[in-house]
ZALO-118744 format. One record per residue (C-alpha): residue number from 1; residue in one letter; y, z, x. Coordinates in pm, 1 decimal. Each point is the difference from the previous one (the first is absolute). Example, Ala and Ser with C-alpha at 12.3 -4.5 7.8 and 13.67 -1.06 7.14 Angstrom:
2
(1 "A" (-450.0 780.0 1230.0))
(2 "S" (344.0 -66.0 137.0))
***
This chain:
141
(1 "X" (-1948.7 -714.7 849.3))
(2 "X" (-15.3 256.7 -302.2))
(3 "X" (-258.8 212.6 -89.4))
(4 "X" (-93.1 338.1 -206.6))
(5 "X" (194.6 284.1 127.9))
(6 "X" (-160.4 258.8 220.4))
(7 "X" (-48.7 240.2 -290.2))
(8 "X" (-139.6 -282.8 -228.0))
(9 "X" (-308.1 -166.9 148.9))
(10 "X" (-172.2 -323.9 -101.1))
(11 "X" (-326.8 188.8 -176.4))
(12 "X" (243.6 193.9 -171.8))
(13 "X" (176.6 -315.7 -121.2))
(14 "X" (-337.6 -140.9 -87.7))
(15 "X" (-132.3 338.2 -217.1))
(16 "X" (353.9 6.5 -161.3))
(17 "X" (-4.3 -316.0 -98.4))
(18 "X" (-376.6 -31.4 -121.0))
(19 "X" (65.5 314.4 -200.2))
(20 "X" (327.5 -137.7 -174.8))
(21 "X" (-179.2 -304.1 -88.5))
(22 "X" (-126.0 164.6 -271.6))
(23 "X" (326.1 158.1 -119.0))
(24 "X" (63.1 102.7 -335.6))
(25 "X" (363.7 10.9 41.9))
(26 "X" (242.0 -222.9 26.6))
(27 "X" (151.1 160.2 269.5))
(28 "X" (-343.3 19.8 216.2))
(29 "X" (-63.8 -355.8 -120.9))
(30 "X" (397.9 -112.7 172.4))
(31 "X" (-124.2 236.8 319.8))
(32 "X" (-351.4 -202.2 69.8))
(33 "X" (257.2 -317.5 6.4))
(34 "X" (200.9 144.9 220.7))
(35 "X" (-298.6 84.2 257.9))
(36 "X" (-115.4 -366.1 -19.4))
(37 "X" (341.2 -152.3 40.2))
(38 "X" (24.7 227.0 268.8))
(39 "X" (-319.1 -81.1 156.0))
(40 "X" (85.5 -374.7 -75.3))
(41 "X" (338.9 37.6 168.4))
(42 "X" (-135.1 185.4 357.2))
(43 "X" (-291.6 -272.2 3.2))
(44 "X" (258.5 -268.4 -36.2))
(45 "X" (293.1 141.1 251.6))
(46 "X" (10.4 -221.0 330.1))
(47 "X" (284.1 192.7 241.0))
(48 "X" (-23.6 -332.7 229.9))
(49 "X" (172.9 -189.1 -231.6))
(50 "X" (292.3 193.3 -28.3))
(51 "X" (78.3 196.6 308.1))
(52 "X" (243.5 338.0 -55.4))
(53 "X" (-134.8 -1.5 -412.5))
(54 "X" (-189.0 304.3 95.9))
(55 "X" (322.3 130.4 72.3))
(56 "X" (204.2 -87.7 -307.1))
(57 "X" (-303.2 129.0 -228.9))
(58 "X" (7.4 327.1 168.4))
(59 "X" (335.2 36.2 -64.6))
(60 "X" (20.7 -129.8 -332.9))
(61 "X" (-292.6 234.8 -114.0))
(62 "X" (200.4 322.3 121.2))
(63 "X" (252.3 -124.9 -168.6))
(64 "X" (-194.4 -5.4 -309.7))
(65 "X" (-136.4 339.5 87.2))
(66 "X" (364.9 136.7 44.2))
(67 "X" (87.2 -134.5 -321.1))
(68 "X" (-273.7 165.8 -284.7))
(69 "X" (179.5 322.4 82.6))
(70 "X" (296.5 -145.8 -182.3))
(71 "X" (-181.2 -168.8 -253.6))
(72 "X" (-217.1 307.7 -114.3))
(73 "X" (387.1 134.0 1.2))
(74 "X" (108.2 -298.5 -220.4))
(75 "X" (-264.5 45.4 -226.3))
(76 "X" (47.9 393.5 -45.0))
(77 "X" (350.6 -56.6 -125.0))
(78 "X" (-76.0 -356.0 -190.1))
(79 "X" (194.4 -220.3 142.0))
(80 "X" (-155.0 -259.8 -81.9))
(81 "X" (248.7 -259.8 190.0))
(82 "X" (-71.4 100.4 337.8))
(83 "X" (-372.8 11.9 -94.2))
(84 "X" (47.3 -389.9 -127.5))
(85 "X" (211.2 -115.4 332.6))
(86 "X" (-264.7 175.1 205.9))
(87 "X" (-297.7 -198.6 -135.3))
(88 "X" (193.8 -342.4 8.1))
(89 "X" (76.2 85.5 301.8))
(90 "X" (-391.5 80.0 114.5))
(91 "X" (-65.4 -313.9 -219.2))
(92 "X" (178.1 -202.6 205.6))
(93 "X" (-84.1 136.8 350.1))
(94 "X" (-340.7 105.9 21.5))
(95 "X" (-187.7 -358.1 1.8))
(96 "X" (188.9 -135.2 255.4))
(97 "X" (-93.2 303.7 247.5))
(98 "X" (-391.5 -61.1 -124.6))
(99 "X" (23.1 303.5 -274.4))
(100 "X" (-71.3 -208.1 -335.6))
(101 "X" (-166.9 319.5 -121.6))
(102 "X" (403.8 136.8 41.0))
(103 "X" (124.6 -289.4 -176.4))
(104 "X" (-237.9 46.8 -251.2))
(105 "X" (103.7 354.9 -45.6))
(106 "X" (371.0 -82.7 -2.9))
(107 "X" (-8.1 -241.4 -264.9))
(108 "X" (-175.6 268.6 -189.8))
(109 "X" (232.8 277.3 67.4))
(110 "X" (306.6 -231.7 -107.0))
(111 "X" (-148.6 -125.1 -286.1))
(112 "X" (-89.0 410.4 -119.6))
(113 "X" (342.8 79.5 132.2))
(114 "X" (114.9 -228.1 -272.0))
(115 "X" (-164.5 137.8 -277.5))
(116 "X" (52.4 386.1 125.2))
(117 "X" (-359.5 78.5 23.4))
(118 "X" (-9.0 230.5 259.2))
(119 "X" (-363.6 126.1 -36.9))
(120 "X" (-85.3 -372.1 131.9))
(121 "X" (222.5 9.8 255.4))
(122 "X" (-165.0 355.5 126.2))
(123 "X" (-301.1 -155.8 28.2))
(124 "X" (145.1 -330.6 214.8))
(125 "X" (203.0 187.2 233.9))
(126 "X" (-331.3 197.4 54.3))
(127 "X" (-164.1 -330.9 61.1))
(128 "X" (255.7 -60.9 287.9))
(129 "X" (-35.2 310.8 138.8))
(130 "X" (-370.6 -50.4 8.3))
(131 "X" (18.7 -372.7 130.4))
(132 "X" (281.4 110.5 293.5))
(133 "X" (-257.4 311.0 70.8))
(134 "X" (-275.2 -237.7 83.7))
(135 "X" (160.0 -307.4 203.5))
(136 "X" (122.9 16.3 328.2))
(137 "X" (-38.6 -199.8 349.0))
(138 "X" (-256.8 52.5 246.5))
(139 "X" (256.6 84.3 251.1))
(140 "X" (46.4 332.5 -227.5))
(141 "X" (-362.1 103.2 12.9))
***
């Protein structure tokens, strides 16, 4: 099962997410989706129906973690193709590991990769950064 990290608990989850339901921003506005999804998506995990997931999560989430190193890199020097390949490729994998908040993020960092607007991407790959922060399994607590 998945929960809020150790550093993140639920009533903090709650107060963030009551407060950015207000949001002015657009950027606050895409974070209060991204608590419910992930609210949505630890309500909705079952580990008994797919024994060693919990596994392939964890390590497809350090992955992830290992990899916005390189893509704050990427996005220092502009290139703008590795930035693209990176969110197809997190469009492509995160649903299938339970993330749809990553392949929601993905499709949006490919699609701003496109276009070269790297102040949108900032903000995304701080998104990811965020989400990764705040999910991990219970067996990690």
């Amino acid at each position: 099962m998945w929960e809020v990290s150790n550093t993140t608990s639920w009533p903090t989850i709650c107060k963030r997410a009551e407060k950015l339901s207000n949001a002015a921003t657009a950027r606050a506005r895409s974070r209060f989706g991204s608590v419910i999804r992930h609210c949505l998506e630890l309500v909705q995990y079952d580990p008994d129906l797919a024994p060693g997931l919990a596994e392939l999560r964890t390590g497809y989430l350090e992955n992830r973690r290992a990899d916005l190193d390189r893509l704050g890199h990427a996005l220092k020097i502009e290139d703008f193709a590795a930035l693209r390949k990176a969110g197809h490729n997190l469009k492509g994998a995160g649903a299938p590991y339970g993330f749809a908040e990553l392949t929601d993020a993905g499709r949006a960092i490919e699609a701003a990769a496109k276009v070269g607007d790297a102040p949108a991407i900032e903000i995304l790959l701080d998104q990811v950064e965020w989400y990764i922060s705040i999910v991990q399994p219970l067996s990690q607590r």
